[in-house]
SERO-4910 file (N, C-alpha, C, O; in steps of 0.05 Angstrom, whole numbers):
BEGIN
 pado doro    nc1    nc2    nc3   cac1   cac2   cac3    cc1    cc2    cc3    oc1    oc2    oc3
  Unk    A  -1045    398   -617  -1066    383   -629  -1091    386   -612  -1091    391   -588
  Unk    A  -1111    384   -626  -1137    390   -614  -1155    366   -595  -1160    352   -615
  Unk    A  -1162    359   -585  -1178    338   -572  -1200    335   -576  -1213    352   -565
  Unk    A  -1217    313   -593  -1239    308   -596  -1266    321   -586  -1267    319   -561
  Unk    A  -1284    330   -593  -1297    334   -573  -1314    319   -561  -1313    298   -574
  Unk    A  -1330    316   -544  -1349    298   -534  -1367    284   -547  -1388    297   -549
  Unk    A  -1367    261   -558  -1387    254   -581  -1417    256   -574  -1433    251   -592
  Unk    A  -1427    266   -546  -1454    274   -545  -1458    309   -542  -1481    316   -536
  Unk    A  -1444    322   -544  -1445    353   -546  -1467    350   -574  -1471    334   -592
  Unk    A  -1478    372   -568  -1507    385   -593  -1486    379   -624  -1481    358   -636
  Unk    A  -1481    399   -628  -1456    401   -654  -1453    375   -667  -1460    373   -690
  Unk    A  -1441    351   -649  -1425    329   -664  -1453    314   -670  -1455    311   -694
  Unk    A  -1468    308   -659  -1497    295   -659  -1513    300   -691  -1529    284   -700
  Unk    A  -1506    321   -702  -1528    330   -721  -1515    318   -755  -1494    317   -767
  Unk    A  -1542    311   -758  -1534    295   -789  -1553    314   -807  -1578    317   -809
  Unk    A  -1530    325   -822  -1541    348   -842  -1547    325   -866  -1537    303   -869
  Unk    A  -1569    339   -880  -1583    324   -899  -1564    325   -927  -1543    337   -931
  Unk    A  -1579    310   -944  -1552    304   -974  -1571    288   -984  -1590    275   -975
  Unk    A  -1559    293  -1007  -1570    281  -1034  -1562    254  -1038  -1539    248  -1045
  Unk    A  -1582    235  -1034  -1572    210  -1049  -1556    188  -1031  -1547    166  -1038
  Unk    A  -1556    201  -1004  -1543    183   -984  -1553    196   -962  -1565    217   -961
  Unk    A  -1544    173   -935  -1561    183   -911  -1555    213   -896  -1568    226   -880
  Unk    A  -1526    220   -910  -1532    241   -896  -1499    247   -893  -1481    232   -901
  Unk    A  -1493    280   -875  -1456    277   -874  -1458    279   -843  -1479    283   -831
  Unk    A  -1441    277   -836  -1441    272   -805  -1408    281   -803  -1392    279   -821
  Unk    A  -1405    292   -777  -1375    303   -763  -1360    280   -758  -1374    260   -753
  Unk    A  -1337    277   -758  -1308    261   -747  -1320    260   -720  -1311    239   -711
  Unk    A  -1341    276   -696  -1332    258   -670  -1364    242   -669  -1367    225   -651
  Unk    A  -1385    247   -686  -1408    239   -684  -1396    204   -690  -1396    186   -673
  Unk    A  -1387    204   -723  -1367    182   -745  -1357    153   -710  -1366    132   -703
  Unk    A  -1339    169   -703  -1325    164   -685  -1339    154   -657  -1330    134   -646
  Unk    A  -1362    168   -646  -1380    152   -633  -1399    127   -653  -1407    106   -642
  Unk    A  -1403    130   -671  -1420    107   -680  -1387     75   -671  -1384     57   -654
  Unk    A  -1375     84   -687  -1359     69   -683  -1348     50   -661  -1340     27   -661
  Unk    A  -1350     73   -636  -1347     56   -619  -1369     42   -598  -1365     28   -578
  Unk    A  -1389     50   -606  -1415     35   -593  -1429      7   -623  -1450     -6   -623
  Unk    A  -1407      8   -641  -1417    -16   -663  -1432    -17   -682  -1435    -35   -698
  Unk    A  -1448     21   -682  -1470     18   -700  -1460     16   -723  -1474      5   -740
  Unk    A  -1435     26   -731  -1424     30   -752  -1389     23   -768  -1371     35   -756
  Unk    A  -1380      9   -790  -1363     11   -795  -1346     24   -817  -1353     24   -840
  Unk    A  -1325     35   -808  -1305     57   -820  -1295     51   -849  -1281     30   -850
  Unk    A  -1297     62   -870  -1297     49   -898  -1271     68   -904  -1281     90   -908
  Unk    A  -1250     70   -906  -1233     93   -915  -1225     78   -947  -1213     58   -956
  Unk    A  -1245    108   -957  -1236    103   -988  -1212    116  -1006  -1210    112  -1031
  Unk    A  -1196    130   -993  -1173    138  -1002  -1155    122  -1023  -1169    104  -1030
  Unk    A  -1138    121  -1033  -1117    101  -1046  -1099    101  -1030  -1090    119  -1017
  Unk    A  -1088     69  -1032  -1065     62  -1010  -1041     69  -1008  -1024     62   -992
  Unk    A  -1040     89  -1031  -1010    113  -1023  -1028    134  -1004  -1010    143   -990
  Unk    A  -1041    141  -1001  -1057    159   -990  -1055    153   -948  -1050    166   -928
  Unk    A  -1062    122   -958  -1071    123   -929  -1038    112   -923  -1034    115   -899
  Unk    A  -1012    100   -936   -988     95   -933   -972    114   -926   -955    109   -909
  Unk    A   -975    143   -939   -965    164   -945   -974    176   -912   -959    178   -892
  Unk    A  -1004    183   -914  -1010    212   -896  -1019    201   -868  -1017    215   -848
  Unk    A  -1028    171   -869  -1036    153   -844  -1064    136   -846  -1079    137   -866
  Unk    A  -1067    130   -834  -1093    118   -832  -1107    117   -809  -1094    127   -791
  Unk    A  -1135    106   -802  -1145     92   -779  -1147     73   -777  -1152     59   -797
  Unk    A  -1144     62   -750  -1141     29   -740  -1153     22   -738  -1167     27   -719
  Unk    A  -1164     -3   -761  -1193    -21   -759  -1208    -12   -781  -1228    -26   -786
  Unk    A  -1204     10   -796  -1213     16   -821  -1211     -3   -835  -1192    -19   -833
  Unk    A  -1235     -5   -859  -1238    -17   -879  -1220     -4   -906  -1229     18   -913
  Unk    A  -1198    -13   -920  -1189      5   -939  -1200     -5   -955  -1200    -29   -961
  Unk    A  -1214     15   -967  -1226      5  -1005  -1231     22  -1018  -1254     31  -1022
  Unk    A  -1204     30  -1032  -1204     55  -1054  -1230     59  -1073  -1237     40  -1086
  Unk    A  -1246     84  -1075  -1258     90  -1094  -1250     92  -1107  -1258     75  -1123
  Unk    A  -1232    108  -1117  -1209    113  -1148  -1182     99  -1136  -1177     95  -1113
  Unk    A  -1166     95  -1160  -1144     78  -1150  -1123     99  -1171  -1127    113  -1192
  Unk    A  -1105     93  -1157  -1074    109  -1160  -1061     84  -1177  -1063     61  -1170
  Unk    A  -1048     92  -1199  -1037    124  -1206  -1070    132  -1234  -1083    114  -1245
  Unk    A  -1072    150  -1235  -1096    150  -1257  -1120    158  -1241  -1133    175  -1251
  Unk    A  -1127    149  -1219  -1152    162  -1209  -1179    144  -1231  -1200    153  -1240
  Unk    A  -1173    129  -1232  -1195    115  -1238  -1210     96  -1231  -1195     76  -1228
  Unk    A  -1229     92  -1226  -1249     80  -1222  -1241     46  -1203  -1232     27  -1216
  Unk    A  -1246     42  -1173  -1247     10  -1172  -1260      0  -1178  -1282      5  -1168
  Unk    A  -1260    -24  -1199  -1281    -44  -1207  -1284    -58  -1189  -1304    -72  -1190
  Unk    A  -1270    -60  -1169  -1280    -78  -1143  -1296    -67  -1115  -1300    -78  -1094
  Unk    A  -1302    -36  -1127  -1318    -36  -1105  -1340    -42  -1090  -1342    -42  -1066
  Unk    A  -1358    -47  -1107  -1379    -60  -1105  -1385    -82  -1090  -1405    -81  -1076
  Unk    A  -1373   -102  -1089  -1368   -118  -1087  -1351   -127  -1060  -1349   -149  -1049
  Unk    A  -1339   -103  -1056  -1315    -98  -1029  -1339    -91  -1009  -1348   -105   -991
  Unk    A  -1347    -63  -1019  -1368    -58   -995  -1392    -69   -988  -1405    -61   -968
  Unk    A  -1401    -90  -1005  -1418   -106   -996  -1407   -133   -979  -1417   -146   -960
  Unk    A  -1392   -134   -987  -1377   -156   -972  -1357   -143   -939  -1345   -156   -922
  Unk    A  -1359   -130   -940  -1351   -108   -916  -1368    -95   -896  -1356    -90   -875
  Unk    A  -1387    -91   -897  -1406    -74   -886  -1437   -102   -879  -1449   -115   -897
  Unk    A  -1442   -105   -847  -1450   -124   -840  -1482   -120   -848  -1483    -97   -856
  Unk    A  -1505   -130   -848  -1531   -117   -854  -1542   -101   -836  -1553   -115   -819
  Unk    A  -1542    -85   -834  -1561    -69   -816  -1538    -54   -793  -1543    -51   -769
  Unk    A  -1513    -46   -805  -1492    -26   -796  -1487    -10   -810  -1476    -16   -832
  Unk    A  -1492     20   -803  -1473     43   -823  -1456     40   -827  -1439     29   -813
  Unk    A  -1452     54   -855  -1424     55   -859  -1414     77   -866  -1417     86   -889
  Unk    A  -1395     96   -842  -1382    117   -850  -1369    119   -867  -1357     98   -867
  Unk    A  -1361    135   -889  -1351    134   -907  -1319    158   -908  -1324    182   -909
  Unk    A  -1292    148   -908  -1278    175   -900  -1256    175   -928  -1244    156   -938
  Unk    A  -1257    197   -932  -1231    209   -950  -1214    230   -947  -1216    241   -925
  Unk    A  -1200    237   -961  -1179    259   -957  -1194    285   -943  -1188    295   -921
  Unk    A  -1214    293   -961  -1225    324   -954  -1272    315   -949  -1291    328   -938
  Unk    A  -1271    296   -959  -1308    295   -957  -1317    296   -985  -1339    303   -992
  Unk    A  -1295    290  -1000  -1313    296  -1034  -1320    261  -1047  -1340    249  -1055
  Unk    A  -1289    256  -1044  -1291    219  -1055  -1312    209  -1043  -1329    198  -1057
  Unk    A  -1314    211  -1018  -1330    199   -996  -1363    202   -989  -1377    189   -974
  Unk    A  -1368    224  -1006  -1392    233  -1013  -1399    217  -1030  -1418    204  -1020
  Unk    A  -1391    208  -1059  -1394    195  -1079  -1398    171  -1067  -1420    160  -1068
  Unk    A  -1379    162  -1054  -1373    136  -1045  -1396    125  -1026  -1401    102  -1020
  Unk    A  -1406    145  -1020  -1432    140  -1000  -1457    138  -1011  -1474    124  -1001
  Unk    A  -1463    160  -1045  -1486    152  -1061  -1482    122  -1067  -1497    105  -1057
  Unk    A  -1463    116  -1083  -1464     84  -1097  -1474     70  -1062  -1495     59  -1061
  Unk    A  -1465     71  -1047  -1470     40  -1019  -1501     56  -1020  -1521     43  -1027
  Unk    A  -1504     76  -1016  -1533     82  -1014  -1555     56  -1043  -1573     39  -1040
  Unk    A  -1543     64  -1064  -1550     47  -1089  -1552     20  -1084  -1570      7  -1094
  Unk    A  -1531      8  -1065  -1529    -18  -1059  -1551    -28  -1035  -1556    -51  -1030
  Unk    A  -1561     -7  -1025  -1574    -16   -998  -1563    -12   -982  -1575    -24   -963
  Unk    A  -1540      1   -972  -1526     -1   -951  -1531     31   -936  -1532     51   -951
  Unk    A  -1533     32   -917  -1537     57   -897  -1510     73   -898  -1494     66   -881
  Unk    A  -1504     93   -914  -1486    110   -912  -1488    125   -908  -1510    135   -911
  Unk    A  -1461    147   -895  -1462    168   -892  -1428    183   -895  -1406    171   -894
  Unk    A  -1432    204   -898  -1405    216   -910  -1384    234   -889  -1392    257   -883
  Unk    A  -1358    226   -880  -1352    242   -858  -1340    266   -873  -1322    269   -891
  Unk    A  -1360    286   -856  -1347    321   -861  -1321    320   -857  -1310    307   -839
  Unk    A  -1308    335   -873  -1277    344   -864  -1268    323   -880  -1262    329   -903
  Unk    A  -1265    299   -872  -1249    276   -883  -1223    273   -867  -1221    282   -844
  Unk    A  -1207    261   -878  -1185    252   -853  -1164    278   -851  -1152    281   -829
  Unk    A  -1160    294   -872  -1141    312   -864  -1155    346   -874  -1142    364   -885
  Unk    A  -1183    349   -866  -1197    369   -876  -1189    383   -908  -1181    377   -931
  Unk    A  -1198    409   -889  -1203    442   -921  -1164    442   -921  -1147    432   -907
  Unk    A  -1163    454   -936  -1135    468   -942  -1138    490   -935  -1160    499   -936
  Unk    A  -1118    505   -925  -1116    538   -909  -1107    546   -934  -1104    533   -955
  Unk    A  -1103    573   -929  -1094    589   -950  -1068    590   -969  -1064    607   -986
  Unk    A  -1052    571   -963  -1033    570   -969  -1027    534   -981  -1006    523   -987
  Unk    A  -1053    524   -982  -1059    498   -996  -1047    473   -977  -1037    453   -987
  Unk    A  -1050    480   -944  -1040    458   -930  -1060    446   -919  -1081    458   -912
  Unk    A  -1057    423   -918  -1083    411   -914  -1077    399   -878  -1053    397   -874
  Unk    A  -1091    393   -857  -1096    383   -828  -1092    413   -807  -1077    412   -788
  Unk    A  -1106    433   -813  -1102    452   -797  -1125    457   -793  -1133    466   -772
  Unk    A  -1144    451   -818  -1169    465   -808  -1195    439   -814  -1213    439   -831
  Unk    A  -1187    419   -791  -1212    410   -791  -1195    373   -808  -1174    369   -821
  Unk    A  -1219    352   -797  -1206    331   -805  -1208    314   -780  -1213    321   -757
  Unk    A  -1200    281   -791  -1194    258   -773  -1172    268   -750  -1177    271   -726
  Unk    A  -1144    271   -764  -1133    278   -749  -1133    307   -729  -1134    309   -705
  Unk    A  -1131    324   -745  -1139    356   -727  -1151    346   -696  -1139    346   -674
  Unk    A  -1183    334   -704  -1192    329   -682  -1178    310   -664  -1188    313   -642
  Unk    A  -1156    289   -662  -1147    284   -648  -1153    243   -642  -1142    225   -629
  Unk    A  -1179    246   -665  -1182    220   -661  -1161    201   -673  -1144    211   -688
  Unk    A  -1160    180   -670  -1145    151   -672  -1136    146   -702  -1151    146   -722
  Unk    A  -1105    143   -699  -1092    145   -726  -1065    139   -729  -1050    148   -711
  Unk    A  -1057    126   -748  -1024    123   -741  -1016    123   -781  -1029    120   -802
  Unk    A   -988    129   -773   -989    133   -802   -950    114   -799   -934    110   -781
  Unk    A   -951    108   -832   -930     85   -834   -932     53   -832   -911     39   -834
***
């Protein structure tokens, strides 16, 4: 397993620009907001997701789509406003960086300071459609337990 890298190295620091939200940011940049307070961890996955593959400790769970069906939470709105304190980011994490993108326009819609973590918790898929090899929450090494 890989070890985090330094959350002030050049690389983790840089917030690539995006449409419609503040922006995507890396798993160790994500991971420094976190632990200096600026920001709290929204994992929008579904709860077989984060049951199944693991989670992070102290994450906010609040499915954007909900299992089984993949459709839509009517309660999100309402979750992440009630979650997210005024004037704290809120990282946004999913499987790969796609839900979580989305998930980051709507809090943008709400007023809320988002941003979308690259990779997501278990990155890209390699060539052979496996996903935590290349990139991700865990890959990097940060904080996670699963079960």
């Amino acid at each position: 397993m890989k070890t985090a890298a330094p959350p002030d190295t050049a690389a983790s620091l840089l917030i690539q620009p995006a449409s419609g939200y503040a922006g995507d940011v890396t798993v160790q940049l994500a991971f420094a907001w976190l632990q200096s307070g600026e920001a709290v961890l929204v994992d929008v996955r579904t709860d077989a997701e984060r049951e199944w593959v693991g989670y992070v400790p102290g994450a906010i769970a609040l499915a954007w789509k909900q299992w089984p069906g993949m459709v839509m939470n009517p309660g999100f709105d309402e979750g992440l406003k009630g979650a997210v304190p005024q004037g704290i980011k809120a990282v946004m994490l999913c499987r790969s960086g796609v839900r979580s993108a989305a998930a980051a326009r709507r809090a943008n819609e709400l007023g809320i300071e988002a941003y979308n973590i690259l990779e997501g918790f278990e990155g890209d898929a390699n060539a052979q459609g496996q996903r935590g090899q290349r990139g991700g929450w865990r890959f990097w090494g940060l904080p996670w337990k699963q079960g």
